[in-house]
SESE-717465 format. One record per residue: residue in three letters; z, y, x of N, C-alpha, C, O in turn. Coordinates in steps of 0.1 Angstrom, whole numbers, plus 5000, padded with zeros to 4 digits. Example, Ala and Ser with C-alpha at 12.3 -4.5 7.8 and 13.67 -1.06 7.14 Angstrom:
BEGIN
Ala507849435132507849555123507849675132508549675142Ser507149785128507149895137507950005129508050115134
END
This chain:
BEGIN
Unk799229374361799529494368799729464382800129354386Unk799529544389799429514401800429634409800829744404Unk800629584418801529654427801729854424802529934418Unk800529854432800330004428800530124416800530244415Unk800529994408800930044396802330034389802630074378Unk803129974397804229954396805030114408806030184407Unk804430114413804930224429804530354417805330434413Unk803130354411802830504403804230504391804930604391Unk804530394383805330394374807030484383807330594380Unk807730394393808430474399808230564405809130654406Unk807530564409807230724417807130854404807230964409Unk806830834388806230904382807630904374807831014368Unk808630824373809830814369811030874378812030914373Unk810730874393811330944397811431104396812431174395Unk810231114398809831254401810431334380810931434378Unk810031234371810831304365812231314363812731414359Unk813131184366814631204372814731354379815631444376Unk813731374389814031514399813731604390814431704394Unk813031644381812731734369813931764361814431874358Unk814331624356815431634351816931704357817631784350Unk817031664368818331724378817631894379818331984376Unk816631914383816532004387816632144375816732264378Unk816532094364816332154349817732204350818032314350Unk818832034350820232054351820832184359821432284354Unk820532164369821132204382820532374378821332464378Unk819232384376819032524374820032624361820632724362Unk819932544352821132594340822732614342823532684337Unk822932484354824632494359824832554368826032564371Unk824232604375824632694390824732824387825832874390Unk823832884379824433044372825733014365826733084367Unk825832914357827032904348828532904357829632954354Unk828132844367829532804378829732944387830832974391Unk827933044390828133124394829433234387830533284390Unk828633244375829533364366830833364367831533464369Unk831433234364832633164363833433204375834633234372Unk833233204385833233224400833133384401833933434409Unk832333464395832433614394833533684385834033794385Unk833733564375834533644365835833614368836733694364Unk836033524375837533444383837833584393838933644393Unk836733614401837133734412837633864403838533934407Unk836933874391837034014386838634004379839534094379Unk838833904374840133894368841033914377842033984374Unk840933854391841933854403841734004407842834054409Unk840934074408840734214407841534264399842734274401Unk840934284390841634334379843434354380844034464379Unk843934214381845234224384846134254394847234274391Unk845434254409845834314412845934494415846734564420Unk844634514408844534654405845934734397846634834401Unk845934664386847334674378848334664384849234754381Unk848634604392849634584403850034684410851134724413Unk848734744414848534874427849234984416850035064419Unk848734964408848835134397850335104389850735204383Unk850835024389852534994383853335034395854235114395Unk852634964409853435024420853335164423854235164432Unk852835294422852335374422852935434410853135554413Unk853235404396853735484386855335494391856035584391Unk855635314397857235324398857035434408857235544403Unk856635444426856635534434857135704430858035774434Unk855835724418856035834412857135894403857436014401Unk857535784396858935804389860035834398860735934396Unk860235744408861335794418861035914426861935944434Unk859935974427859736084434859936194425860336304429Unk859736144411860036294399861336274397861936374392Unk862236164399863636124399864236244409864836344405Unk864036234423864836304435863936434429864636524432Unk863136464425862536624428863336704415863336824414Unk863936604406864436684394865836664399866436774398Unk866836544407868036584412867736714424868836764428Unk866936734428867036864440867136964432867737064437Unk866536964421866337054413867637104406867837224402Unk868436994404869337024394870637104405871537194403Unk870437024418871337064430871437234435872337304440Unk870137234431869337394436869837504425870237614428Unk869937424410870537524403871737544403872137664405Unk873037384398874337404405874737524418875737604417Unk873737514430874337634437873837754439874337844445Unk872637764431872637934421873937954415874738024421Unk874237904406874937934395876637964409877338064410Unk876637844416877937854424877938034430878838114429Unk876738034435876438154442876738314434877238414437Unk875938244419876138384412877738364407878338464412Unk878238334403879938324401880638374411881638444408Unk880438364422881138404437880638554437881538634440Unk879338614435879438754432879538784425879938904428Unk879338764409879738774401881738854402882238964397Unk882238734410883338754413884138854421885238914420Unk882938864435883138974443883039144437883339244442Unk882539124427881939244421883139314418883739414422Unk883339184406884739274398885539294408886039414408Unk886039214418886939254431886839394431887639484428Unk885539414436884939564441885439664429886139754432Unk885139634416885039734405886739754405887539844406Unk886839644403888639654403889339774414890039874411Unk889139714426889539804436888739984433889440074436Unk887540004427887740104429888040214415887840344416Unk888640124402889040164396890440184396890940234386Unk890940134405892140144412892440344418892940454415Unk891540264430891440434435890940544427891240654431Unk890440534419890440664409890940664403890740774397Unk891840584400893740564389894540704401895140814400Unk894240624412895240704424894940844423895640944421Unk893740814425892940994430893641104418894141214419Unk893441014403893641074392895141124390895441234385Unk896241024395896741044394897841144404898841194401Unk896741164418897441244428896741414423897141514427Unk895741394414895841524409896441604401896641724402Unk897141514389897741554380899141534383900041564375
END
């Protein structure tokens, strides 16, 4: 064997080493891609959940204060209607009073 045929042997051995890697390398780069995609979606993901837990608490404490305003709003109806309520009979009183009088300055 002579030289040249030693350079075609490596050269023909190389080049399929590079076949080989290149076979490799094509099958693992999507794989590491995906992996790398599904890593971001998960980190997504969570903090998405994050966003919408922060956002349910938000909403809880805003239906918290809108139902204490609420309950404040009725407490001083109710205060309100008692106090005329009250003034009323005042009134009814006083003027069943005066028609005791009236009644009684007739007879």
């Amino acid at each position: 064997m002579e030289l040249r045929d030693y350079i075609l042997i490596a050269l023909s051995v190389g080049q399929l080493l590079l076949l080989v890697i290149g076979f490799y390398r094509m099958f693992r780069d999507p794989d590491e891609k995906a992996e790398r995609d599904i890593s971001n979606l998960k980190e997504g993901c969570i903090l998405k959940h994050n966003r919408i837990d922060e956002v349910i608490s938000e909403m809880r404490d805003k239906f918290k204060s809108i139902d204490n305003s609420l309950l404040m709003i009725k407490e001083n109806d109710i205060k309100h209607i008692e106090q005329e309520m009250r003034r009323i009979s005042d009134v009814q009183t006083r003027i069943l009073t005066i028609l005791e009088y009236e009644e009684k300055k007739k007879s």
